[in-house]
VEXGULO-385435 format. One record per residue: residue number from 0; residue in one letter; x, y, z of N, C-alpha, C in turn. Coordinates in Angstrom, 3 decimals, always signed. Layout:
BEGIN
+-----+----+----------+----------+----------+----------+----------+----------+----------+----------+----------+
:   i : aa :      nc1 :      nc2 :      nc3 :     cac1 :     cac2 :     cac3 :      cc1 :      cc2 :      cc3 :
+-----+----+----------+----------+----------+----------+----------+----------+----------+----------+----------+
: NUM :  A :        X :        Y :        Z :        X :        Y :        Z :        X :        Y :        Z :
...
+-----+----+----------+----------+----------+----------+----------+----------+----------+----------+----------+
//
This chain:
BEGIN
+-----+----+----------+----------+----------+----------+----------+----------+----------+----------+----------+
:   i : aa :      nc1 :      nc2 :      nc3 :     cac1 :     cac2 :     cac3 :      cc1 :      cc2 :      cc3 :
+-----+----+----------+----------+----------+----------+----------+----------+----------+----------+----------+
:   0 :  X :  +56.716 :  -43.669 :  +37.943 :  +55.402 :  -43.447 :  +37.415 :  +54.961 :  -42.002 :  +37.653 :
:   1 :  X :  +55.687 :  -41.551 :  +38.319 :  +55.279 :  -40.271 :  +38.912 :  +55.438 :  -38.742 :  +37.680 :
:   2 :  X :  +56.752 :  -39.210 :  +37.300 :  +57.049 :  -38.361 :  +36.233 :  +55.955 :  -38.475 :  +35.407 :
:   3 :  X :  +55.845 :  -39.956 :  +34.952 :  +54.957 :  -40.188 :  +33.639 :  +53.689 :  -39.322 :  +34.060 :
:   4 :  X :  +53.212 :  -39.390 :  +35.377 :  +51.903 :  -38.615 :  +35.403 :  +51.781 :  -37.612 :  +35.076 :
:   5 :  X :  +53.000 :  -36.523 :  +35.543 :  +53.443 :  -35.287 :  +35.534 :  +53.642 :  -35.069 :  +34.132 :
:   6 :  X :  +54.295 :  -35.500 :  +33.296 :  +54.488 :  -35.587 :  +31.662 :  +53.038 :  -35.267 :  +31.193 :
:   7 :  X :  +52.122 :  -36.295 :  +31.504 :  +50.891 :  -36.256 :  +31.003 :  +50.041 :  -34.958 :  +31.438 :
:   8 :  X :  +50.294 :  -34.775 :  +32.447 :  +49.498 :  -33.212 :  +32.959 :  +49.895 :  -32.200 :  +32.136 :
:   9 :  X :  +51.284 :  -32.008 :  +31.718 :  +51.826 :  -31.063 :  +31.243 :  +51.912 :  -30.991 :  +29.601 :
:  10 :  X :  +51.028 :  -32.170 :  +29.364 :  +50.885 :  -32.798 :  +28.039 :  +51.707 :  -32.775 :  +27.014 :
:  11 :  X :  +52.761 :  -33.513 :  +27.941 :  +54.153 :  -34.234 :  +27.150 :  +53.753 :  -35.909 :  +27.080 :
:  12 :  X :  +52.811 :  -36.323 :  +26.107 :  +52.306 :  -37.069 :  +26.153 :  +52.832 :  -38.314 :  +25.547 :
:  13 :  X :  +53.984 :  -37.975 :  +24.181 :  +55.027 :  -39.453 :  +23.899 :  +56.332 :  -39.440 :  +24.719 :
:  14 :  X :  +56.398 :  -38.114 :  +25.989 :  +57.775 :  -38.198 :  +27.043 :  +57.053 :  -39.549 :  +27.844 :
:  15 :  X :  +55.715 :  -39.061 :  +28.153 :  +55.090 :  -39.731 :  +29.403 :  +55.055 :  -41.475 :  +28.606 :
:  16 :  X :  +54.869 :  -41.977 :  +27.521 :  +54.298 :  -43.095 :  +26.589 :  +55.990 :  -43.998 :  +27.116 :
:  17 :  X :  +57.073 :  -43.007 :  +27.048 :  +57.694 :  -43.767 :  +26.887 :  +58.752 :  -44.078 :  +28.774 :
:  18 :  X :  +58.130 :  -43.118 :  +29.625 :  +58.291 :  -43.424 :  +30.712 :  +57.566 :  -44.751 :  +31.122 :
:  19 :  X :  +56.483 :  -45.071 :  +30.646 :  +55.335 :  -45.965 :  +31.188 :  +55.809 :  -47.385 :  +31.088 :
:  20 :  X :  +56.458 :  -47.331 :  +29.593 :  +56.640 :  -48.328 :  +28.427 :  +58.322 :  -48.740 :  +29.550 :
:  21 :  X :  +58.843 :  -48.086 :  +29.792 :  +60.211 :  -48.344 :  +30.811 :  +59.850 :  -49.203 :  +32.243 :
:  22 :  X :  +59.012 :  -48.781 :  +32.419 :  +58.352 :  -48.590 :  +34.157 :  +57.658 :  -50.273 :  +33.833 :
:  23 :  X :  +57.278 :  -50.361 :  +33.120 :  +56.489 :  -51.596 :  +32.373 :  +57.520 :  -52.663 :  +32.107 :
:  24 :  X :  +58.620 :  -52.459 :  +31.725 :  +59.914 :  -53.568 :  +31.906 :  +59.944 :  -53.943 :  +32.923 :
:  25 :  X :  +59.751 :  -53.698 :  +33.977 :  +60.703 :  -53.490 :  +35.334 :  +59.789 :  -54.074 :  +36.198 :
:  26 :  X :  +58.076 :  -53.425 :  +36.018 :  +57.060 :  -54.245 :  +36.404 :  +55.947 :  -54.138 :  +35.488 :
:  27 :  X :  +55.751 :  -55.570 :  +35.172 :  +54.478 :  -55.589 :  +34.482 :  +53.219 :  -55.728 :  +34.417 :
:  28 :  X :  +53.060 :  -56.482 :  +35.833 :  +51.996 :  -56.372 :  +36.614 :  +51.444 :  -55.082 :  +37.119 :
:  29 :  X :  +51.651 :  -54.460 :  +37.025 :  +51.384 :  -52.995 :  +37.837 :  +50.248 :  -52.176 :  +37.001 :
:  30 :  X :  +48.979 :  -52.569 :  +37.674 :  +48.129 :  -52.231 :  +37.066 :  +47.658 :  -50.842 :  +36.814 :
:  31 :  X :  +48.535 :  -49.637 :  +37.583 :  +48.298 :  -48.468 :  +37.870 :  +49.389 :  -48.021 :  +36.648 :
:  32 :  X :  +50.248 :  -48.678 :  +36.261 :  +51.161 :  -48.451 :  +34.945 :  +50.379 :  -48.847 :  +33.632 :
:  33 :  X :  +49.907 :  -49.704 :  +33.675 :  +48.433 :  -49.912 :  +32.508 :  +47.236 :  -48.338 :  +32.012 :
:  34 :  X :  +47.287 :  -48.570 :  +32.871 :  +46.495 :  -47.347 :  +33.206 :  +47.217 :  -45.968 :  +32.845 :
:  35 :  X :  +48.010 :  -45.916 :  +33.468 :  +48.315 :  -44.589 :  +32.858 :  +49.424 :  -44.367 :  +31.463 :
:  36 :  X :  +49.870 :  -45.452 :  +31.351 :  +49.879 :  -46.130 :  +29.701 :  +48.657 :  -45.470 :  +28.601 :
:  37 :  X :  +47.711 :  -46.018 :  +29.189 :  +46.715 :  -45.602 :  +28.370 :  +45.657 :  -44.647 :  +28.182 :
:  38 :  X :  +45.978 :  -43.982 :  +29.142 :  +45.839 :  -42.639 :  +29.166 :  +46.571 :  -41.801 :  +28.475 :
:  39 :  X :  +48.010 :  -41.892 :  +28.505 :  +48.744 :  -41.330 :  +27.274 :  +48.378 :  -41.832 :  +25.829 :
:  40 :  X :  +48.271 :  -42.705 :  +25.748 :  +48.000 :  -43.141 :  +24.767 :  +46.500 :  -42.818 :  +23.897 :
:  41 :  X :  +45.825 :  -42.534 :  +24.814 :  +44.134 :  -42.458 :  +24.335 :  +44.823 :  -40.497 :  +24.091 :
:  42 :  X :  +45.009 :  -39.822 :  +24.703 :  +45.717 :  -38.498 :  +24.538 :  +46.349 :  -37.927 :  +23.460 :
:  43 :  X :  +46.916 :  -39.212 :  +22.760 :  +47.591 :  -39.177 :  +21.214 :  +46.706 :  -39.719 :  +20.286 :
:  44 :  X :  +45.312 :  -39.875 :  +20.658 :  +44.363 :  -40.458 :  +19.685 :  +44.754 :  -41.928 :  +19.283 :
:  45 :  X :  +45.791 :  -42.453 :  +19.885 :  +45.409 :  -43.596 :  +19.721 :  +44.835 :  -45.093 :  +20.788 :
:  46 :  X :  +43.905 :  -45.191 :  +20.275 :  +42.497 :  -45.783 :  +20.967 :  +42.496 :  -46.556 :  +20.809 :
:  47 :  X :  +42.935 :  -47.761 :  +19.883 :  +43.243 :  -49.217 :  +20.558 :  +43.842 :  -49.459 :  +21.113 :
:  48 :  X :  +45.239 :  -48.820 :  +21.072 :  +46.048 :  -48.893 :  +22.079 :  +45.771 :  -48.636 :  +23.386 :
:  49 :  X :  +45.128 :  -47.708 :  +23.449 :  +44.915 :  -47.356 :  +25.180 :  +44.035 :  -48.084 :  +25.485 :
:  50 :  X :  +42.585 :  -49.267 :  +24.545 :  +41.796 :  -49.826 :  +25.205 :  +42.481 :  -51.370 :  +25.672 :
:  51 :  X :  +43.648 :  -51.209 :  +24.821 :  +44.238 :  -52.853 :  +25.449 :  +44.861 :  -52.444 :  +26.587 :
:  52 :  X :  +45.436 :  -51.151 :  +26.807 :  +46.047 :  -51.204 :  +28.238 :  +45.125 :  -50.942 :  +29.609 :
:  53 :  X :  +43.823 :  -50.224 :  +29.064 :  +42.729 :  -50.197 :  +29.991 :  +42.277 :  -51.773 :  +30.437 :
:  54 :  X :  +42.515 :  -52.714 :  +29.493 :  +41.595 :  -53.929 :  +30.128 :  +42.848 :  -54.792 :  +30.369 :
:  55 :  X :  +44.003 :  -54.229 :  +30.133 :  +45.263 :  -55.507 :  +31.093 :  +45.269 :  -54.557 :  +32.509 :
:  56 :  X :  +45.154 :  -53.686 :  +32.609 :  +44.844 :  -52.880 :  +33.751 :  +43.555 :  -53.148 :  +34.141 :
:  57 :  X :  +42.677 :  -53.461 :  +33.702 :  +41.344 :  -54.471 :  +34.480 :  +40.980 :  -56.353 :  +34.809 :
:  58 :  X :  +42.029 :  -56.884 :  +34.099 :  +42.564 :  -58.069 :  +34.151 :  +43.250 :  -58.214 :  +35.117 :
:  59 :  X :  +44.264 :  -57.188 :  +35.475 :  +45.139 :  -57.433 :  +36.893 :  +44.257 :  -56.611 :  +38.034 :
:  60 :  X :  +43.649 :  -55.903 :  +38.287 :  +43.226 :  -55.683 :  +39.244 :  +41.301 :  -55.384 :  +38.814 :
:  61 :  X :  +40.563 :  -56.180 :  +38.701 :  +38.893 :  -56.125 :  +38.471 :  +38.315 :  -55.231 :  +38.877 :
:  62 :  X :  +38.677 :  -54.894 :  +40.379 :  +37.433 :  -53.792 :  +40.891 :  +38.477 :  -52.452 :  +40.997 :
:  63 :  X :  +39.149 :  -52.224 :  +40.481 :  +39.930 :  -51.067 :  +40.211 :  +39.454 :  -49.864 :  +39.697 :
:  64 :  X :  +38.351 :  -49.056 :  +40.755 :  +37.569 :  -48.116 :  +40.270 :  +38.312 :  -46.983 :  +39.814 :
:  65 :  X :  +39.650 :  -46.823 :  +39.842 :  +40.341 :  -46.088 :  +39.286 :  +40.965 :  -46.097 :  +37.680 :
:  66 :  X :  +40.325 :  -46.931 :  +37.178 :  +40.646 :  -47.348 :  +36.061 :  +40.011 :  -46.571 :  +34.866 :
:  67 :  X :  +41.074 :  -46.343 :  +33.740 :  +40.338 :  -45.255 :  +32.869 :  +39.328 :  -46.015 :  +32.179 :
+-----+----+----------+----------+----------+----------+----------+----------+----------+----------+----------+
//
């Protein structure tokens, strides 16, 4: 996940989409991978996409004030 963050800083933003989307096989629960899923994703203008991964990333963890 770490890369993916780093991708996104450096705004390699479909490198980072598709680190997330890997990281997301492996665990899917991982609500901090939701999240920054959709952050890349809201980054590429696309905005439904990133609002479904914002609220499965608020579905798995509720008070997750870190949440985009």
């Amino acid at each position: 996940m770490e890369k993916g963050k780093t991708l996104v800083e450096d705004g390699k933003y479909e490198e980072a989409l598709k680190i997330f989307e890997k990281a997301l096989e492996l665990d899917p629960n991982d609500h901090k991978i939701w999240n920054q899923k959709g952050i890349a994703l809201r980054s590429i203008g696309r905005y439904d996409e990133a609002i479904e991964c914002f609220n499965k990333s608020l579905e798995l963890v509720p008070k997750d004030l870190n949440a985009s």
